[in-house]
N, C-alpha and C positions, 0 to 999 in steps of 0.2 A: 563632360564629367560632372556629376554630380556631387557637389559640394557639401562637406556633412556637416551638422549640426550637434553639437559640442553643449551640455548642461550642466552647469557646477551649481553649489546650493545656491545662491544670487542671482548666475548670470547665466545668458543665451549667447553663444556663441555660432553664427552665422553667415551665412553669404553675404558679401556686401552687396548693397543695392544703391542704387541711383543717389536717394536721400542721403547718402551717407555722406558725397561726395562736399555736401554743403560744408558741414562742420571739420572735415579735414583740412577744405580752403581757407575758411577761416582760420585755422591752426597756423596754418603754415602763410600765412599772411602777417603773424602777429611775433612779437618777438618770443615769445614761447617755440617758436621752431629752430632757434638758435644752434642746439644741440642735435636737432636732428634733420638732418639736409639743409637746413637754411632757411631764411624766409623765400619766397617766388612767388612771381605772378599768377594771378587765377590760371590763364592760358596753360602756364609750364606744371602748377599746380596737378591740371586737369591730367596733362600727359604723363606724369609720373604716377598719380594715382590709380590709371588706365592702367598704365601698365605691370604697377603692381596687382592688380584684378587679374588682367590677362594668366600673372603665373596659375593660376588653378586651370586655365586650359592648355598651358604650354609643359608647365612641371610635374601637375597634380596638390599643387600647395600655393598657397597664398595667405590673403589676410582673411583674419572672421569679423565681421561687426560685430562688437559686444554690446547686448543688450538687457538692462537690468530686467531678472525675471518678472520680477512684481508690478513695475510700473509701466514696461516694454518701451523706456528712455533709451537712446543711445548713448552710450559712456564712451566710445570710444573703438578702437584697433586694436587687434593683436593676433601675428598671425608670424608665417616663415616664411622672408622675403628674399629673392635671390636675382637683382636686376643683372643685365649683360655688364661683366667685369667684377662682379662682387666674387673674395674667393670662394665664397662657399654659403649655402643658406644659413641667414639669419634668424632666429626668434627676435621680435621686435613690439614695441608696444606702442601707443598715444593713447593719450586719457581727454576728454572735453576737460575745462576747469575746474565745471562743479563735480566731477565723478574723482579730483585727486585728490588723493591721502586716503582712503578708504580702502586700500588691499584689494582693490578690482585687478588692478593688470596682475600682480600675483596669483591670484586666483585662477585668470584666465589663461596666463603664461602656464602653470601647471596642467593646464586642461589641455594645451597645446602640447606639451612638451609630451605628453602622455597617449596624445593622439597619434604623434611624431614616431611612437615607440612601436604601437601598437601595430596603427596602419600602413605607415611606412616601412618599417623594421630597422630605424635610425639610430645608431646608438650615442650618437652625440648633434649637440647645436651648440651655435656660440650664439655671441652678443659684437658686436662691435659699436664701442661707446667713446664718446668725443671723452679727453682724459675733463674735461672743465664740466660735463653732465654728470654730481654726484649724486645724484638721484638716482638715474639709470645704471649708475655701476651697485650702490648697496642694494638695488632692487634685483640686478643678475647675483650678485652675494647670496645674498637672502634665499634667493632659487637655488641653491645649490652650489653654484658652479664657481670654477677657481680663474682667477687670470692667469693668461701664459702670454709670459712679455716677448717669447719667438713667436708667437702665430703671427701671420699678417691680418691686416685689417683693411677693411675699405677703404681707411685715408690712413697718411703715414701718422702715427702716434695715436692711432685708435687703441682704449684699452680694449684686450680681447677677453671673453669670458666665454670658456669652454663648459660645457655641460654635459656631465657623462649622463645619458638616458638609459644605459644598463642598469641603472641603482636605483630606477624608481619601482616601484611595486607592481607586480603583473597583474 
């Protein structure tokens, strides 16, 4: 499957590749990964990262590497992740440190969310967000979308954030 390449005024949104995998390990080695799967070892690192890639040859979706346009830095992740057991595909983000606070994962989660609509013909995505990451829930706010305290979530007490993708603009 070929993997498409996603342009917002900033950012390149793209296939991931190899390099990428550096700076997600370090992510998730540090306590920055708290709220999202945990911290892990390089090894387990390696294998979740895989296999989030893998979804674009098993699902047709996965993550995009974001890449600043101007400087061609990698900032970071964002993409629809749906490992065995999740209930349903996620929109998700990570940012490297220096690319937070600057409205890249917004950005880019839009450009997802958009693509989600278009290519797919998806009319909704959630978020599932640990309730203690307030970051990641006013960032799913902010996108749109509302909590719905029935949905299920990946882990029990996941806030969920449902996104209608009917309501974006064709």
């Amino acid at each position: 499957m070929e993997i498409p390449v996603l342009q917002t005024a900033r950012l390149t949104l793209r296939a991931p590749k190899l390099a990428d995998f550096e700076h997600w390990a370090q992510f998730f080695a540090s306590d920055r990964a708290e709220f999202e799967r945990g911290r892990m070892p390089r090894g387990q690192a390696w294998r979740v990262w895989a296999s989030d890639v893998a979804g674009w040859s098993l699902r047709g979706y996965g993550p995009f590497g974001l890449d600043d346009r101007q400087t061609g830095a990698y900032l970071g992740e964002v993409g629809i992740y749906q490992p065995d057991g999740y209930p349903g595909p996620e929109l998700g983000w990570f940012l490297v440190p220096a690319a937070e606070g600057r409205g890249y994962a917004a950005e880019a989660a839009r450009a997802v969310m958009g693509w989600a609509r278009q290519s797919l013909g998806w009319d909704r995505l959630v978020n599932f967000i640990d309730p203690r990451n307030a970051r990641s829930i006013a960032l799913g706010l902010r996108l749109g979308g509302t909590i719905d305290p029935e949905a299920e979530g990946e882990d029990p007490g996941d806030v969920v954030i449902v996104h209608d993708l009917t309501r974006l603009a064709a």
